[in-house]
N, C-alpha and C positions, 0 to 999 in steps of 0.2 A: 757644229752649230747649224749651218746649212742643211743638213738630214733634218733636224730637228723643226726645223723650217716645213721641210719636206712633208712633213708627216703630221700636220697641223689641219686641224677641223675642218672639210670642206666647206660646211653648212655652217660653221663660222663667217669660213671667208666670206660666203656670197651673202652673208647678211651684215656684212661690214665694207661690201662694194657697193648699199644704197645708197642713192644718192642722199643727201638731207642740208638742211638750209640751219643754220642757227641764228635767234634771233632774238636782242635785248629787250626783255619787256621790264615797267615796271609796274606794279599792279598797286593801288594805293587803300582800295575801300576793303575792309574783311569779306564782304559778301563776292567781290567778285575776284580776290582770292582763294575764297572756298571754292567757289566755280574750279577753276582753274586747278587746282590738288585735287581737287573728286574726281573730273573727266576727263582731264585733256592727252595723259598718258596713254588711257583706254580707249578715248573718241581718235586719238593718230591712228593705233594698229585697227582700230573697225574701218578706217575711210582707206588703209592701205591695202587692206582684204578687199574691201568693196569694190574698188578702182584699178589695183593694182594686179594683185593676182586673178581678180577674175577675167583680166585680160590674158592676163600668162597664160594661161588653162583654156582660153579659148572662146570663154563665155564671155562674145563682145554685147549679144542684147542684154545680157544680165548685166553688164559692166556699166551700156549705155542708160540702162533703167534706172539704175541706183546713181548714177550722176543726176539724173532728172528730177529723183526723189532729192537727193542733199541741194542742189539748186533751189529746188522750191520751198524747202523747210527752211536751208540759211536765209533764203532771198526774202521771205515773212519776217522771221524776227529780226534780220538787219533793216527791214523797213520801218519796223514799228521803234526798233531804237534810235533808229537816225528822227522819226519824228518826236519821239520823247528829249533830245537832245537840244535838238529846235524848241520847243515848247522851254525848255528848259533857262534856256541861253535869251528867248525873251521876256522869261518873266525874272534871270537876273537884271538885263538892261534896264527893264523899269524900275527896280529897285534898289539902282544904282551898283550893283555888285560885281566888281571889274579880278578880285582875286581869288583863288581857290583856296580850300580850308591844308591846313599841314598836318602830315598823318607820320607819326612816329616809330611806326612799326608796315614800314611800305615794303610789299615783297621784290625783290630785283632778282630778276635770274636770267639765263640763257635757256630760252626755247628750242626746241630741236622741231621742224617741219620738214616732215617724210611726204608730203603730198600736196597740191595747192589746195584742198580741198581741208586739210589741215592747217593753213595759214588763214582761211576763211574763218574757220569756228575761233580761233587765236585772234581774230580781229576783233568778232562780235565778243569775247571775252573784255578785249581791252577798250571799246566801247560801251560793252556793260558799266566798268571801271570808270567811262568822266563821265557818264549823266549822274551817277549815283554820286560822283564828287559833285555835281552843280546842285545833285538833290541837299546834298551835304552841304553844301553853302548857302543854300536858303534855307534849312529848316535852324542852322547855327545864327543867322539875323532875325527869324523870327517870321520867314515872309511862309513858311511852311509848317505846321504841327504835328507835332511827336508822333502821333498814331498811324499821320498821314505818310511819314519819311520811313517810318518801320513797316508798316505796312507793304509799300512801293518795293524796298529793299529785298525786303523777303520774296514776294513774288516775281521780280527779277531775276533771282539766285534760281527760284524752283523751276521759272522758264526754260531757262540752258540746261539744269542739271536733266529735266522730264527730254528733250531735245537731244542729249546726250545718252538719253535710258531708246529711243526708239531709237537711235542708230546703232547702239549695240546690241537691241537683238535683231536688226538687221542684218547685224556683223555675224552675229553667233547663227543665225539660218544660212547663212551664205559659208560658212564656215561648212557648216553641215555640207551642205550640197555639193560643195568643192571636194572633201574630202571620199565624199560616194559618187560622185559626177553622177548625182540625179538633175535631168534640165530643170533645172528654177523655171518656177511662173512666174513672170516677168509680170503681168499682170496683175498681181495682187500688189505692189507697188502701187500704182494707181490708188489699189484699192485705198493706200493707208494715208496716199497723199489726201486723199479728198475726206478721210478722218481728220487728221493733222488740220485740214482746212477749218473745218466746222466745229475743231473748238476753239471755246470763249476765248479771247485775248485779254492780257492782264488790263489794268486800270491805266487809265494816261494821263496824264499832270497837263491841266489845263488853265488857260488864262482867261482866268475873273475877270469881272469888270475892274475891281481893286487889284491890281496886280500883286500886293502886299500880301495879299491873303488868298493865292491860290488853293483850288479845289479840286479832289478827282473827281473821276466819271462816275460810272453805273456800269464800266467793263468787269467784269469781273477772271478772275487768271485762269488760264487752259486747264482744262483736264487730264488724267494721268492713262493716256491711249499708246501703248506698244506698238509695233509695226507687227505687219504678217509675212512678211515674204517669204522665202527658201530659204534658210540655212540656221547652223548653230555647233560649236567647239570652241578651240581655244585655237590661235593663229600658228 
């Protein structure tokens, strides 16, 4: 039995010595459980490659590049969700709406977080999850319309998934690169950051003068821009 021990997969073991965090979510609205099945298995191993091994391997300005790129793209749409959240929560107070709607088919599961940087995107997932419950409770009183609540929904879900689409082929250049140890342009990062920047941000739920009858803007939602940098394979 101990032989047997012996003679067991190295490159198993060392990928069963990562560290990893696990953590209970519960995810309530369909939209930002689709999030969450599409990317998050995919968006771990891109943010592990990006941060992790390209430290192992040596490449710290590429390692430090791509933290600067994920800071700036999470730190955007956790901005614009935490103010939609807000927006949210005061056009429930005006209209009286102090509970959350019940959803019968809520997903519960155990998350696994290989990275901090993977515990970020898992957050803005689970904050994706209660504005669209407070959209969900104002369009079920009445104080929201159908068009407006489907509308909102969907381009929140395509947010994160396009967010999840430019960090895996981040992940897949960087993959590349690693695997030829050709030096990545550090600098085309930049370049994608200041793309990322300059598109449209979705619509944001704002308070009418009637608060009953909130209205969106004239935002209209990002466009569907991939990143450039160094790399591309499979982890």
């Amino acid at each position: 039995m101990s032989q047997s021990h012996s003679k067991s997969n190295p490159r198993r073991n060392g990928a069963s010595a990562r560290p990893a965090w696990r953590r209970r979510i519960t995810l309530n609205t369909a939209f930002a459980q689709r999030v969450y099945k599409r990317t998050f298995d995919r968006m771990k191993a891109d943010l592990f490659v990006l941060t992790v091994r390209t430290c192992a391997q040596g490449q710290n300005e590429a390692a430090a590049a791509a933290e600067q790129f994920l800071e700036e793209q999470f730190g955007k749409v956790r901005e614009d969700l935490n103010g939609e959240l807000e927006r949210a929560e005061v056009l429930m107070d005006h209209a009286g709406i102090d509970s959350m709607p019940v959803y019968e088919e809520a997903l519960a599961t155990e998350a696994e977080i290989t990275t901090p940087n993977a515990g970020q995107y898992l957050s803005l997932i689970e904050s994706l999850d209660q504005f669209l419950m407070r959209l969900d409770a104002l369009w079920l009183t009445g104080k929201v319309e159908t068009k407006h609540r489907t509308a909102r929904s969907h381009e929140w879900q395509r947010r994160l998934i396009k967010l999840a689409g430019r960090v895996r082929d981040l992940g897949d250049r960087t993959r590349k690169f690693l695997s030829t140890q050709v030096q990545p342009k550090t600098e085309e990062l930049a370049e994608v950051g200041e793309r990322a920047e300059s598109e449209e941000q979705p619509e944001q739920l704002e308070q009418s003068e009637q608060p009953e009858q909130p209205e969106l803007s004239e935002q209209p939602e990002p466009s569907e821009t991939a990143p450039e940098p160094t790399a591309a394979t499979t982890e």
